[in-house]
Every structure is written in structure tokens, then in C-alpha cells.
N, C-alpha and C positions, 0 to 999 in steps of 0.2 A: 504494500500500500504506500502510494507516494501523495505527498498533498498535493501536485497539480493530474489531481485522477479526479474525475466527474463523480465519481461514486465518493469520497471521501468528501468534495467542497458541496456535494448537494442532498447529501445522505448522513455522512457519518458525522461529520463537525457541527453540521444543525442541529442533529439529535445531541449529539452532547451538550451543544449550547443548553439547549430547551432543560435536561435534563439538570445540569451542571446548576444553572442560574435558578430552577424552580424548585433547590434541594437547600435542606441549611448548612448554616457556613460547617458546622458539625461536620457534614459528610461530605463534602468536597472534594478534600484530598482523595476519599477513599474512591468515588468516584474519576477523580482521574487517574489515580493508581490500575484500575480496573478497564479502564477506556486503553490506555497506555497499551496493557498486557495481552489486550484484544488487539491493538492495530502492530505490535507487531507480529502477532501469532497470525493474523492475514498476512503479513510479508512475508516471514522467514518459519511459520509453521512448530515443526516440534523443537528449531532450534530454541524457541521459547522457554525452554525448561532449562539452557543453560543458562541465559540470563538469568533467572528465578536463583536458581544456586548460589550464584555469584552473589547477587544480593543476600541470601541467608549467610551465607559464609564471612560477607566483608560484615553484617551486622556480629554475630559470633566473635569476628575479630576484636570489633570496636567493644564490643561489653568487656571480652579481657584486656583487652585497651586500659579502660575505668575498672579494673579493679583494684591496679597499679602494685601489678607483682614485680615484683626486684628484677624478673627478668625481662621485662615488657619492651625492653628494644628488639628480643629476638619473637616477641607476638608478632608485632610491628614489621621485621622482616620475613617470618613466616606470611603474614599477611599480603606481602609485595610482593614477595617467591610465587605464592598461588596465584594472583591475578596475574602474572605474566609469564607464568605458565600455560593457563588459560589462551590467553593470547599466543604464544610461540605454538603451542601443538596446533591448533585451528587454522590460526594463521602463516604460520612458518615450520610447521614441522614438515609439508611436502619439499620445499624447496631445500631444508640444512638434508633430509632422507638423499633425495636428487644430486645433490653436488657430493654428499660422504659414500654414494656408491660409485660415483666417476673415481673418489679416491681408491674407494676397496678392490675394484673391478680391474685398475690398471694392476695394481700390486698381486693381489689375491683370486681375480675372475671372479668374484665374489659378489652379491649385489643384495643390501637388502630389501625385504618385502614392506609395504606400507599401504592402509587404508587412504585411499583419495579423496579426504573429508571436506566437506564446503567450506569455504569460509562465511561463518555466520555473520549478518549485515550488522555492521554497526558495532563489531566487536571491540576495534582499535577507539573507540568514543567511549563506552561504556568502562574499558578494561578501563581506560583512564582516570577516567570521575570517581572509580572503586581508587583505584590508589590515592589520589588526590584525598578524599573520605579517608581515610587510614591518617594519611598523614598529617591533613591541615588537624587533626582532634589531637592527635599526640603533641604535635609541635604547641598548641595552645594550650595555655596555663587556667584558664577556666572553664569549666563543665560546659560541652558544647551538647542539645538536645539532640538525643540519638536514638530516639525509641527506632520500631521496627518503620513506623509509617512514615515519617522524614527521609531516612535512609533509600528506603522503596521508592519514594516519589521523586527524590533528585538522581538517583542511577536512571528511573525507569520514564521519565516526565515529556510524552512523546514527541513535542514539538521539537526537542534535540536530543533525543536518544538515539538517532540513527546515524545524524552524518554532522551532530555540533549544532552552536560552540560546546566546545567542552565547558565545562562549568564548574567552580570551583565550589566544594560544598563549605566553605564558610562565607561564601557570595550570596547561598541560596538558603541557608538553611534558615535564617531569622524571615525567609520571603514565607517561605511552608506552611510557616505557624499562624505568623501577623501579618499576612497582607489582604488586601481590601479591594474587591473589583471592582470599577467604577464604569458610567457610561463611557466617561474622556476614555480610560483603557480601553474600552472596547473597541469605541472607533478609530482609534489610533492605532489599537493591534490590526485593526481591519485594512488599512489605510497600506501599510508597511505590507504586510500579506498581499495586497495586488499588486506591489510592487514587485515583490518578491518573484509573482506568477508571472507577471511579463517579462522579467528580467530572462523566466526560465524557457518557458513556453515559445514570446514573441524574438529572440536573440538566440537563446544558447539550443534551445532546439531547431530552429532555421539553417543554424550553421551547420548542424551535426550531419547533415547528406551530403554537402561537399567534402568533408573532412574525411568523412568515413571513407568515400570513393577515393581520397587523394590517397591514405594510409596502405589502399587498397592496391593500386597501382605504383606503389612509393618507388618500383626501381625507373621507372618511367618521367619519373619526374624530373623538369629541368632548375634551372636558378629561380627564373621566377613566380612559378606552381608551389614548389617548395617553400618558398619563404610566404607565401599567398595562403598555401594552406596549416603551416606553422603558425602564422597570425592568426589568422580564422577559428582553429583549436586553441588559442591563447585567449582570446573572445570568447570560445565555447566553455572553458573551463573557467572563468572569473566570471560568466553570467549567471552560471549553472550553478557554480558554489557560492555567491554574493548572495546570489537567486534563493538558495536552499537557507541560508543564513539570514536573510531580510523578511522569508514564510516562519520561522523557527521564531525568531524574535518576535515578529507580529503577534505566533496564535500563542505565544509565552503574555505580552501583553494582555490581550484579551481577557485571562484567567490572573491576570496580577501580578504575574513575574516580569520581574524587568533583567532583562541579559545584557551585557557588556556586548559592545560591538564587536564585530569579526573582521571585519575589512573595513579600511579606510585610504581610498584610492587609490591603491597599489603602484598602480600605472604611470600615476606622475610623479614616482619616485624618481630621484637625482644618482641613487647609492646603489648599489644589489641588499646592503646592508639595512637603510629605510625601506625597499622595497621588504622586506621580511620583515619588520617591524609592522609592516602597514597588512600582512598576507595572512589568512590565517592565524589571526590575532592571538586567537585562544591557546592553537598549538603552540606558537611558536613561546609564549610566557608561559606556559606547562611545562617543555623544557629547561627551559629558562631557570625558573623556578624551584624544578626538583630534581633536573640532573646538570645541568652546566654547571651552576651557581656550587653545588656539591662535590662534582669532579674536579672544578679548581680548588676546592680545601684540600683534598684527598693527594692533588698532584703535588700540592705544596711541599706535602712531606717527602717527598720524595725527591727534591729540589730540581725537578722538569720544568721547563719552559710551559709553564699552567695556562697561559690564560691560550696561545694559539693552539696547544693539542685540545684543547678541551673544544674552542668551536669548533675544530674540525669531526673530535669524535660526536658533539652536537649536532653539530648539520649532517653527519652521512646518517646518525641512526634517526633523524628528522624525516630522511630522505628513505629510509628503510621501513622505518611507520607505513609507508603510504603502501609497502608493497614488497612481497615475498620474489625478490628479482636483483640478480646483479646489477638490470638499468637504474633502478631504484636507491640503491647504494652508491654506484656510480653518479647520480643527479644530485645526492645529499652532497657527497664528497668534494665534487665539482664547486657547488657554489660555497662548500666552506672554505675552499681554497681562495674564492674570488674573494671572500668577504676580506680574509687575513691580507691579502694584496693589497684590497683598497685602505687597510685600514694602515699597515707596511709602508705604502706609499704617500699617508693622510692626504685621500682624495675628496674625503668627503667635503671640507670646506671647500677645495677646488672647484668640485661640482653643485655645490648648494650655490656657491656665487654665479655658477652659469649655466642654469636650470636644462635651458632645453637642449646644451652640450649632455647634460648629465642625464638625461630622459631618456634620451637616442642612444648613449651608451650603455645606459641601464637593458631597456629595451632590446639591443641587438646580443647581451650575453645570455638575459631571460630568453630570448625565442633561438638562440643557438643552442642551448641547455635542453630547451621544452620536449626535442622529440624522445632524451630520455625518461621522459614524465608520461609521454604520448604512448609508446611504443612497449612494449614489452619484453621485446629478444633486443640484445645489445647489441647482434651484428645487423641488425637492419636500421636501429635507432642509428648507428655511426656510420651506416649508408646515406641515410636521410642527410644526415648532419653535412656529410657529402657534396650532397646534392644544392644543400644550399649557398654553398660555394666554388660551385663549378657550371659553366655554360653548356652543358649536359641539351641535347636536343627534347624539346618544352612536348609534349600530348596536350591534343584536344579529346575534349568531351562535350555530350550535352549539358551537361550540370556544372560549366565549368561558368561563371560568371554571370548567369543570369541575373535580371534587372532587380527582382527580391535579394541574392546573393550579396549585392550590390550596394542595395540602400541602407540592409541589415549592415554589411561593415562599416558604413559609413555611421551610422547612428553608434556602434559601437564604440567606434572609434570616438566620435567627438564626447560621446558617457565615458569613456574610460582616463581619457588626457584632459580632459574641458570641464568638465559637469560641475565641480566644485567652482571651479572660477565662475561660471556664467550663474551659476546657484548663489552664489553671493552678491553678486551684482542685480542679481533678481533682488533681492532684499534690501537691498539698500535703496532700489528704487522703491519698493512696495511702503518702506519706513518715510523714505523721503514726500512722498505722494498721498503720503497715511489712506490706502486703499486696503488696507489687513484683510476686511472683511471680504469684500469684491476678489482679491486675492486667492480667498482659501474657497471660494466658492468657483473659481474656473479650476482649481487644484483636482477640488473633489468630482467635479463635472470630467476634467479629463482621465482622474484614477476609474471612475466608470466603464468611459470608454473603454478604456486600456482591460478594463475586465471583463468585459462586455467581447472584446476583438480575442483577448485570450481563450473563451472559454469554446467560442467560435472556432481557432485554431487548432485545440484540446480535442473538437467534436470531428475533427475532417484529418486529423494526421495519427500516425501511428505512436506509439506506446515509445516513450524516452524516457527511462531510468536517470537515474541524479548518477554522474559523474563519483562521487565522492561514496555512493553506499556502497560500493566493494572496495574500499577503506576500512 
């Protein structure tokens, strides 16, 4: 179940409403606890019951947490052991299985056997928020509320239980208890949600049939196909995940959660360094947070040059989060190298002072990078990367520029480098003119539209998964 599915925005989220709003505040939680557990047992089915676990388990953890045995740092560790176990076997035990038989097999002909287990949706989101719960309760010096029903509702709370923001449960947990749904929430959660849908629907699903056919054709491709459809999948992917992060936030408002933003304009970033600042907001201070910031104490002792091995092992296992693949490790690796260059060379004031120097630069190492973000097998992703540097003779197609193809990047384009500037300028005029009112009334007349044209789009194209839930 994805929330730009007809059945979800005209069936499941109604009912919830209806129910949600005409139950007392009493039962609310339990009520979304229960809505939660249902929408994603309609996506991912019996994986269900791992989630459920995980949730018993990290609670279990946390009451030996609070009972503060002498030995409670290795609760604490046992606790972090388990949840990324969880994660390594589902998520990563086909690919460590795959590469330790290429080693047994050379040595020994030897290979071992392995179940070929899904990866459950939403697992690398969820493991997180369970550790995060472990940690942020230990590390705080006063009794954080940890009954069963808190716990359940910030692991399991569906508007970002699948694909984010991650959320941090001393962000959330005073929201669980004491917060107060209001009209202004609602409509404002509502407002952000068609945002969210067109972002996904009217952009990041537009582009996805060129892309697809370009990835499809990739040894065909010449200098400027390649770089046409590298941008186009760098548009697909920031519309798609801003898209699922702007729906997440909205239906969290709606019901009285307020979430920390996830993106903030990535695009016009000057640095590689800002752009990851501005990218996956939530990953990227999760890291941040609970293993950089820890692996430089740890290297200290050991009197290593702490602070660049540390972003480097940050960004590859950043880059290895997203995905059980040597491209995956290879993309993290990559830009941890660029970061410690730019920072080696302190480019960044260089390039803060000359913005659209530092844009274009940024830009050309992000979509020289992307196809190992894009791509799965390392030698076609460093084919692609090829291609985009070589006057390789160009294919045609049907599907290669058509006038939607067209106008879709172009609107991208000017929302992903522009939108902020011309968004403030908007406001100053609207302050300057004192039209506030006039203002927010063509705002909401065109979020309409815009949902009105999506939902229209939703009813006539095929079925497009979020980018981010096999993450």
C-alpha cells in the first residue's frame, strides 16, 4: 500500500479520518497503532510479524534499560546487536552469503547454500528508530515514558514507517502523549500531502519511462542521452523521495505530529558537503549522531587521523544503508572521498562566494556518482559513467524527448535550483502588497488543481512504487 494508490486516498485514510476524529482522545493512539499494523500487512503481508517482534523485543530491552543493572551497557549492546542483526540477515545476508562463496569456491570449490529471503519494506527505517529508542533512553538522565503503547506507535506510526524521516524517539515521544489535533493541522497536513502527491505522481512518475528505457538500452547510449537520462533519474529520485517525505509529514500533521524536515533544497547546494547536509536530512544526523560522532572518540585512542577515516567509514556505510551491493558501497565511499577533498582543499568558502561556480560543480560530481545509486551491477554502472564522457554514437527512440518529457524537466528543473528564490520573492511581494489573504486563497485554489490533475494521472497510468521502499 503506497499513499499515492486510489484505494488508500479515497478509502483507507477517510475511514481513518472518520474513525480516528469521532473516537476519544483515550483511544487514538491505539487506533493508529492498529491502522498502522493493517496498512502494512496490505504491503509486505506476513512480513508483519517481524516488525511486531522487533517492537516486543526493543520494548523488553528498554524495561531492562530502567531497571538499571550494573550491567546495563551490555543490555544496551545486546539491544543494538539484535536490531542489526535483524537488518544484516534480511537485508545483507544474500549479498556477505554471495561474495564468501566466490571466496570458498576459488580456494575450496566449495559454495554455501542460503535461503533467498525478501527484503522486508521499510526494514532499514524501522531497524533505525528501534536503535535510536535504545539509545536516546539510556543516554538521558531522566525517566523517558516507555510503556508498550509509545514505543509501538513511534516504531510502527504509518505515515513514516516505510521509507522516513527517520525519527528520533525523544523528538516524538512527548508528541504521543500530549498532543492536540486541531482544524489549522489538518488543513495544513492536507495542504503538504498534495504537495507531496504531485511532486510524486505529476514529476517523479513522468520521468520514470524514459529512465527506465534509457537504463535499459545503457550500452547504446551516447554523451548526451546519458547525461539527459542521469539528470532525468536525479529529478526522478529527489521528486519521488521529497514527494514521499512532504505525504509522510502532511498525514503526521493531520493527526498532531509535527516531523523535522527531510530535504531542504539539495540542488542549490555550493559543496557535495551542504548538499548532504540538505539530502536526507534525517539519515544523514542519525549517522551523524550515533556513529560518526562515536567513531571519532573510539579512533582517538588509538591516535589515527579520526576525524577523515571516520567520514569516510560514515559515508561508505551511508552509502551501504541504501543497498546490499558493491555499487552501493562504492557511491558511499566515493563521495566520502569528495567531501574530505573539498574540505583538504577548504573549498567551501571558495564556492559559497561563487554560488553558481559551486552549483555546477556540485551538480556535475552528484550526476557523475548517481549511476552508482541508479544501477545495481558495478560493471554497467562504470559503463554508464563511460558513456557520459565519451562521444559514443547517440540512439533514437520514441520516448526519447517528447513535449510532456520536456516541460516535466523543465518544471523540475526550475523547482529544484529556483523554487526557494522565486518562493521568497513571492513573499515579500504578498507582505509588501498586504494581499495575505487573496494570496493563500489562489495557493489553495491551485493545490486543488494540482490534486484534482494528480489523481486524474493516478487513474490513467500504471502502478509506480516509491523509489526508497526497497531501502
Amino acid at each position: 500500500m503506497i499513499f499515492s494508490d486510489i484505494n488508500f486516498i479515497f478509502i483507507l485514510f477517510p475511514l481513518l479520518i472518520l474513525i480516528y476524529f469521532s473516537s476519544k482522545v483515550l483511544f487514538r493512539n491505539y487506533i493508529l497503532i492498529l491502522f498502522s499494523i493493517l496498512f502494512y500487512a496490505i504491503g509486505d503481508g506476513i512480513y508483519v510479524i517481524i516488525l511486531l517482534l522487533v517492537i516486543l523485543f526493543n520494548y523488553i530491552i528498554i524495561k531492562f534499560i530502567y531497571l538499571k543493572i550494573n550491567n546495563h551497557k551490555i543490555v544496551i549492546s545486546v539491544g543494538v546487536f539484535f536490531n542489526l542483526s535483524i537488518l544484516a540477515f534480511f537485508k545483507y545476508g544474500n549479498f556477505l552469503v554471495e561474495n564468501l562463496n566466490i571466496f570458498l569456491y576459488n580456494l575450496f570449490e566449495f559454495k554455501l547454500e542460503y535461503i533467498d529471503f525478501r527484503n522486508p519494506i521499510g526494514i532499514s527505517f524501522y531497524i533505525f528508530q528501534s536503535i535510536s529508542l535504545i539509545l536516546d533512553i539510556s543516554r538521558n538522565n531522566k525517566r523517558i515514558n516507555s510503556d508498550l503503547t509509545s514505543i509501538s506507535l513511534y516504531i510502527l506510526l504509518f505515515p513514516q514507517l516505510i521509507a522516513g524521516p527517520i525519527v528520533r524517539y525523544k523528538d516524538l515521544v512527548l508528541q504521543i502523549s500530549g498532543r492536540v489535533s486541531s482544524i489549522d493541522d489538518f488543513v495544513i497536513g492536507f495542504r503538504r500531502f498534495i504537495v507531496g502527491l504531485s511532486k510524486k505522481v505529476l514529476i517523479a512518475d513522468s520521468l520514470a519511462p524514459f529512465v527506465n528505457q534509457c537504463f535499459l538500452i545503457e550500452g547504446q547510449l551516447g554523451f548526451t542521452e546519458a547525461w539527459v537520462c542521469i539528470l532525468a533519474f536525479s529529478f526522478q529520485l529527489y521528486f519521488d523521495f521529497s514527494g514521499y517525505s512532504d505525504m509522510a509529514i502532511g498525514l503526521c500533521r493531520v493527526f498532531g505530529f509535527r516531523l523535522n524536515e527531510n530535504f531542504n533544497h539539495p540542488y542549490q547546494s555550493s559543496t557535495m558537503q551542504n548538499l548532504w547536509s540538505r539530502w536526507h536530512i534525517s539519515l544523514t544526523q542519525w549517522f551523524r549522531d550515533y556513529l560518526f560522532l562515536n567513531l571519532r572518540s573510539i579512533l582517538k585512542k588509538f591516535k589515527l587521523n579520526n576525524y577523515y577515516l571516520a567520514i569516510i567509514v560514515n559515508f561508505t556505510l551511508i552509502g551501504f544503508w541504501h543497498g546490499a551491493s558493491w555499487c552501493f558501497l562504492c557511491f558511499g565511499f566515493a563521495h566520502g572521498l569528495v567531501i574530505i577533498v573539498e574540505r583538504k582543499l577548504r573549498l567551501k568558502k571558495i564556492l559559497d562566494d561563487n554560488r553558481l561556480i559551486g552549483t555546477i560543480y556540485t551538480q556535475i560530481i552528484w550526476l557523475t556518482l548517481m549511476p552508482l545509486f541508479a544501477i545495481g551491477d558495478l560493471d554497467i554502472a562504470i559503463r554508464f559513467i563511460y558513456s557520459m564522457y565519451t562521444n559514443a554514437k547517440s540512439f533514437e527512440t520514441s520516448a526519447s524527448y517528447n513535449n510532456e518529457f520536456i516541460i516535466v524537466m523543465i518544471f523540475a528543473f526550475i523547482y529544484s535550483f529556483f523554487y526557494s528564490n522565486i518562493k521568497d520573492k513571492v513573499k515579500r511581494i504578498i507582505i509588501n502588497t498586504n494581499c495575505n489573504y487573496v494570496a493563500h486563497v489562489i495557493a489553495d485554489l491551485f493545490l486543488i488543481l494540482l490534486f484534482v490533475i494528480s489523481i486524474s494521472r493516478m487513474s490513467a497510468t500504471t502502478f509506480n512504487p516509491f523509489i526508497y521502499f526497497k531501502f
